[in-house]
N, C-alpha and C positions, 0 to 999 in steps of 0.2 A: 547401353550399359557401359560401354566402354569409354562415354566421355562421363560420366556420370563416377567412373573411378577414376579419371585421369581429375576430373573437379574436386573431389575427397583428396587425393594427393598435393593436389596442387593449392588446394586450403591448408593442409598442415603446414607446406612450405612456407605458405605466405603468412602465415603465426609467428613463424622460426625465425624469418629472414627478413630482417626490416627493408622496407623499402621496396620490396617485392610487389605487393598488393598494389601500388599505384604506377611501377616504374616498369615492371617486367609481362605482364601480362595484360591481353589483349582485352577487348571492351565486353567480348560475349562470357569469356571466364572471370573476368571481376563482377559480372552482374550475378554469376554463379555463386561465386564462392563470398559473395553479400549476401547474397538468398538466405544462402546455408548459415554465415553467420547469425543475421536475423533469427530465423527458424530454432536454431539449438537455444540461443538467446529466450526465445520467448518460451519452449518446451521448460525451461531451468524457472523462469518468471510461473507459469505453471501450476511448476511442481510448488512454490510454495505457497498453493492452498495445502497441501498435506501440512505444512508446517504450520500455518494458521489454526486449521484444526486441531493439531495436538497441541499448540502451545495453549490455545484457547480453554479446548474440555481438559487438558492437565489443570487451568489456576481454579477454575470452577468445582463446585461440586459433584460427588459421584451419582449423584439423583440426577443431573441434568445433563449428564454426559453426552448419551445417544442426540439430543435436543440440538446440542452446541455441533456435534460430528454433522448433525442431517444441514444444517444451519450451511455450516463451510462447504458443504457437499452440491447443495443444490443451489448454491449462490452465483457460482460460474453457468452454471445451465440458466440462469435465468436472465444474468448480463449478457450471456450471447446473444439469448434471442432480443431482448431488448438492445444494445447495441447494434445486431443486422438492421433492427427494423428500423430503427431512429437516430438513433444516440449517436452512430458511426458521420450519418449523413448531420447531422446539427454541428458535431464538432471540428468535423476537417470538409466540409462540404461547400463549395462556393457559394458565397451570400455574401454577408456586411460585413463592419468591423464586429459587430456584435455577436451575429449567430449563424451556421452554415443552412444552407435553404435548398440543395441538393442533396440527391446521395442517398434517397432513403431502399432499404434492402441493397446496399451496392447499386443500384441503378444509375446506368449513364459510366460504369467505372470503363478503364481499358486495362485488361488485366494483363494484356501480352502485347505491350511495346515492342519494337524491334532491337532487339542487343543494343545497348549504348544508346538509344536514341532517349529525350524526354519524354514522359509520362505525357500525357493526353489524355484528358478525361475533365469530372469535375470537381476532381479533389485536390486543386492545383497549391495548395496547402503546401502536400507531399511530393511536389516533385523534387526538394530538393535529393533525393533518396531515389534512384535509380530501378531499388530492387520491384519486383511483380507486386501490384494492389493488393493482393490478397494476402502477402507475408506480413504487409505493409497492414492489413486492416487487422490478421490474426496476434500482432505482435502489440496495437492497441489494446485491442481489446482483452488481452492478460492483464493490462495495465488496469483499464476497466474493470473489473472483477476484481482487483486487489483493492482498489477503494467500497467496492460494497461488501470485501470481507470484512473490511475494517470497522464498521458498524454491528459487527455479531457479536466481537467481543465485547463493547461497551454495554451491551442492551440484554445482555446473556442474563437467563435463568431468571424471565420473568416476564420476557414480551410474548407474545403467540407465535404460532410458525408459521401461518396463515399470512400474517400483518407483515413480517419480515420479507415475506418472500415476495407481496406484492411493494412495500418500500423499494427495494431493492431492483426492483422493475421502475421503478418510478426516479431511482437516484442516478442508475447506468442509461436510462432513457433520456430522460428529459434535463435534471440539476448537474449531473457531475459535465457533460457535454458543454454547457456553457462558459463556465471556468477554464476547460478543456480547450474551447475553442479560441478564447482569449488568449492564451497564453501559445496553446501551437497550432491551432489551426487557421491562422494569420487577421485574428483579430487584432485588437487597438492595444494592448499589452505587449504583442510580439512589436507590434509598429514604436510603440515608445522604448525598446530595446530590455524589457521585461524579459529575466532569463530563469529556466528551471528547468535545468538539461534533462534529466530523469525522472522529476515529479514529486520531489519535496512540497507545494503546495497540487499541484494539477492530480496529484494522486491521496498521496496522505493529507495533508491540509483539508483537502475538500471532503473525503472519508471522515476525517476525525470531525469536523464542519457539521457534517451528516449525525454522525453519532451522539454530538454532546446536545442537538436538538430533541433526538430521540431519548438520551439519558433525561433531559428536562421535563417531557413531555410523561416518560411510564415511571417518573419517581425511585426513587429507592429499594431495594426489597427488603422485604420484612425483617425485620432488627436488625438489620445493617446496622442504625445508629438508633441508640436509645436517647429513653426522654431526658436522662441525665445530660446529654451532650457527648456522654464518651461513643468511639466508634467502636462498633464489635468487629473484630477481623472475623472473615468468613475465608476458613485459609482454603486453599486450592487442593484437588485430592489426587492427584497424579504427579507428581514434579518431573518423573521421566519425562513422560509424554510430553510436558512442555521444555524440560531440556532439546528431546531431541527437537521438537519443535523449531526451536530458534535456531538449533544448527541448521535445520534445512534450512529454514530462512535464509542466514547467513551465506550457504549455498546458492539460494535463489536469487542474491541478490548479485552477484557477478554476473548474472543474465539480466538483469532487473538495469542496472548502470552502464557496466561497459555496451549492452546491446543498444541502448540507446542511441551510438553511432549509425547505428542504422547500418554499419559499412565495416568490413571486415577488416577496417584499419590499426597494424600493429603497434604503434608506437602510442595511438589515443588508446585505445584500450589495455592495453598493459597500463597504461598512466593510470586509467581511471580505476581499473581494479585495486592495483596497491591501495590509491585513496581509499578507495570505499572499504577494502580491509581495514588499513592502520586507524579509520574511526572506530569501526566497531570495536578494534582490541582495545582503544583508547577508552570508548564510553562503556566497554567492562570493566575493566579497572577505575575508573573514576566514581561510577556508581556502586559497584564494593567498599571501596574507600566512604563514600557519603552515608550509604546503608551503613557501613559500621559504624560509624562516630555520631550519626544522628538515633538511630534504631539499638545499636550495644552489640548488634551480629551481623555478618556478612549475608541477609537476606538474599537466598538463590533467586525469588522472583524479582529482584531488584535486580541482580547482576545479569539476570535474562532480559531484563526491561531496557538494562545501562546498554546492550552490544544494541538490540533493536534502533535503542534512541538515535546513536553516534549513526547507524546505516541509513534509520531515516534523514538526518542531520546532512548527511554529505552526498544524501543524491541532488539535492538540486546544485551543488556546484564542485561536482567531483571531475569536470571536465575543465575547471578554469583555476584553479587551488594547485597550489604544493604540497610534497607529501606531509612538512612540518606543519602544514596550515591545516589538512585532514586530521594529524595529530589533536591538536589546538581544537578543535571543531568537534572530535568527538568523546575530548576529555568535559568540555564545559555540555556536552549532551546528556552524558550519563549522570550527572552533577544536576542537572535541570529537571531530568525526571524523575528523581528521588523527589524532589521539592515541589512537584507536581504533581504525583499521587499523593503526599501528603496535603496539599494545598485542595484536591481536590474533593477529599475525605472533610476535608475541615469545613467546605461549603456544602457539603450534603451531595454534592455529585456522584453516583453510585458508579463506579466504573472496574467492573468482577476482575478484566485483566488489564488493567493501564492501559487500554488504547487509546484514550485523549491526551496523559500524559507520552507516551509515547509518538507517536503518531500527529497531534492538534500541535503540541505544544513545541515539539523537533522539526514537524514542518512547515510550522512559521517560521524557527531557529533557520535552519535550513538554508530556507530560500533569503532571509536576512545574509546570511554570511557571505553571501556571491557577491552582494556587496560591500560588506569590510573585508572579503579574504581575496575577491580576485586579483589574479597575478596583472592584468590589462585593466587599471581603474577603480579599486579596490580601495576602499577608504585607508583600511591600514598596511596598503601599499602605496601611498601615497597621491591616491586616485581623487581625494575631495569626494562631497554627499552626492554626487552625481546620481553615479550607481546606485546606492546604499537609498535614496528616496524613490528612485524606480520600484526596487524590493520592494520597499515600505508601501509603494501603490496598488502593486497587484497584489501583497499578501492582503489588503484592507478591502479590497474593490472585491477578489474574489471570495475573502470569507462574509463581508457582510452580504452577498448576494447567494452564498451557499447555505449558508444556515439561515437567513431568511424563507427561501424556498422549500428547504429541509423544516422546519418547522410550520410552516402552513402545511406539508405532507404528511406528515406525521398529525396532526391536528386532522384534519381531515379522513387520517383513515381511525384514530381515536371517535371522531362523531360517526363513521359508518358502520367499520367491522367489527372496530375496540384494537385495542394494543396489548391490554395487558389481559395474563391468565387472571382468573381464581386466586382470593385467597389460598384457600383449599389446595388447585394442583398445585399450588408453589412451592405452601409447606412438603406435599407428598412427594414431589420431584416432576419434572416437566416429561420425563420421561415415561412413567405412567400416563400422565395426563394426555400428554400431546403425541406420542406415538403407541401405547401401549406395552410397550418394552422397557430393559433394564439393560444398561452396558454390563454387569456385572451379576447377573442372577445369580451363574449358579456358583460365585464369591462367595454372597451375601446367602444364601442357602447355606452352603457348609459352614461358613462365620457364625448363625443363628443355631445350625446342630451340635458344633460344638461349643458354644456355649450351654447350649440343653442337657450338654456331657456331666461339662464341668461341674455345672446346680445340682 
């Protein structure tokens, strides 16, 4: 107990006091107070499924509410176990340049190295990271579960819950793991100097990858777009819910970036946090600005969509960018995904909360900008296409291999189980249909008596 508070003390220090964390303290206490870094890091990454779900059933409809809540709810229970069992051992597990071949259930891991010593095991991926295997698989696999939440939103209020839930076993198992591996678990991407510190492609890219296959595949829903060509807006019945939503988000994502040090380092993660802040406030304001001069009003689910875009935008190079370069990066984000959910209404792409525009279309931005923005080689630091054709290989390598994959799964569980409800439950609400229930009964009860009043 007593080193276990002398480690919590000696973590706040090492927050407070630069230079502390690698210069004052001993080998078995910085593997500590890494742990712990790690660990609160991943609980904050977490927590924003909470935020997913509300951002999600606030844009959606109040008939499909419970639908979208069960959706984000059981999404992480189902990448766990598919992760344990596969996914963990394919993407950081010793094999090829291409795929890991070890590792499946943890097996073969060494979870308790000796203080300071190198990891030993067969996820030699991870050794550059000192802390215990198991912080080291749990703080993945949050990462993991944030790319299969990223597919509820696109495909919401209209696919099965059945279909989803085995997708989603099928995306954190077997599809997201490969890209995954490519990039960090020391495939041919990591070997050609391919970087995306926090997972601008390896997370969102390959998520949104995922979704616009499954958006292609269960079509539109019913009168989205009529035969005139005009779009119906199907406006969202909560805004709370998705305001607060994004705030957690927003919260989540200071575990979500700076944790991706892996290492309790003051000076990197104070860096990276600012960054990742100064896009998001940047891609709020930018997409206000765009939502009003293109739309005539400062649309809320745009200026929730503008802070999302800039976060996703600046994880993959929030570790190698200046704070004015964050600025920069998450003013032309919020700016992109105005013109993205419009662009993507105009091809019939059905997408309820902007996840493709947010998410597809910022994680390609993203992982691009490491190469015009970084400070070490950076096109528009003077660095020549070096870099910036690197980006350009892995964002093309792993989206044409992610949605490829993702569309034969999706096609495949279409000819088995089906994808899409009813007619019937859709108009009714999936919520009826698909669980039995109503987020809102007994609302919708006193709303129906008092109008019986008023007649």
């Amino acid at each position: 107990m007593r080193r276990k508070i002398t480690a919590a003390i000696l973590f706040t220090v090492a927050m407070a006091t630069p230079g502390v964390a690698s210069a004052a303290i001993d080998p078995e206490t910085k593997v500590a107070l890494d742990t712990l870094w790690v660990l609160i890091t991943a609980f904050l990454v977490f927590w924003m499924n909470a935020g997913f779900a509300l951002v999600e059933s606030g844009l959606c409809q109040a008939k499909n509410a419970v639908n979208i809540l069960a959706k984000n709810f059981i999404v992480f229970a189902a990448s766990s176990m598919a992760f344990w069992v596969i996914g963990f051992g394919l993407m950081f597990g010793n094999g090829t340049s291409l795929i890991g071949l070890n590792g499946w259930m943890l097996a073969g891991a060494d979870n308790s190295p000796a203080m300071g010593d190198a990891y030993q095991g067969v996820f030699a991926s991870l050794n550059w990271t000192g802390v215990p295997l198991f912080a080291k698989f749990f703080f993945q696999l949050v990462f993991a579960g944030t790319a299969a939440t990223i597919v509820s939103g696109a495909v919401a209020e209209r696919i099965k819950f059945g279909s989803f839930i085995l997708f989603s076993f099928i995306l954190v198992g077997l599809i997201y793991p490969v890209g995954g591996h490519w990039a960090w678990g020391g495939g041919w991407l990591a070997g050609q100097g391919f970087l995306d510190f926090a997972g601008s492609t390896v997370v969102h890219s390959i998520g949104g990858w995922a979704a616009l296959a499954g958006v292609i595949v269960l079509g539109p829903r019913i009168g989205k777009y009529l035969p005139n060509g005009t779009v119906k807006p199907i406006p969202g019945h909560n805004m709370t819910s998705a305001t607060l939503g994004c705030l957690i988000l927003w919260l989540g994502w200071f575990g979500f970036n700076p944790g991706s040090t892996m290492a309790a380092d003051p000076a990197a993660i104070a860096s990276i946090a600012l960054n990742t802040n100064m896009a998001a406030a940047a891609g709020c304001l930018s997409a206000t600005m765009a939502a009003w001069l293109l739309l005539g009003k400062p649309d809320l689910s745009m200026i929730i969509n503008g802070t999302l875009a800039g976060l996703v935008a600046i994880t993959a190079p929030c570790s190698v960018v200046t704070v004015g370069s964050s600025v920069i990066i998450g003013l032309v984000a919020g700016v992109l995904v105005v013109y993205a959910v419009l662009f993507f209404d105009k091809v019939k792409l059905d997408d309820p909360v902007g996840a493709l525009s947010v998410h597809l279309v910022n994680g390609v931005f993203g992982t691009l900008c490491v190469g015009l923005f970084a400070t070490d080689g950076g096109l528009f630091m003077g660095g020549g296409m070096a870099k910036t054709m690197i980006q350009l290989t892995g964002i093309a390598a792993v989206g044409v291999v992610t949605f490829g994959l993702s569309l034969a799964a999706w096609y495949l569980l279409k000819a088995t189980v089906g994808v899409r409800v009813s007619a019937e439950e859709e108009l009714e609400g999936l919520d009826v249909g698909e669980h039995g229930m109503e987020a809102y009964a007994g609302f919708v009860q006193h709303r129906q008596e008092m109008g019986a009043e008023v007649v």
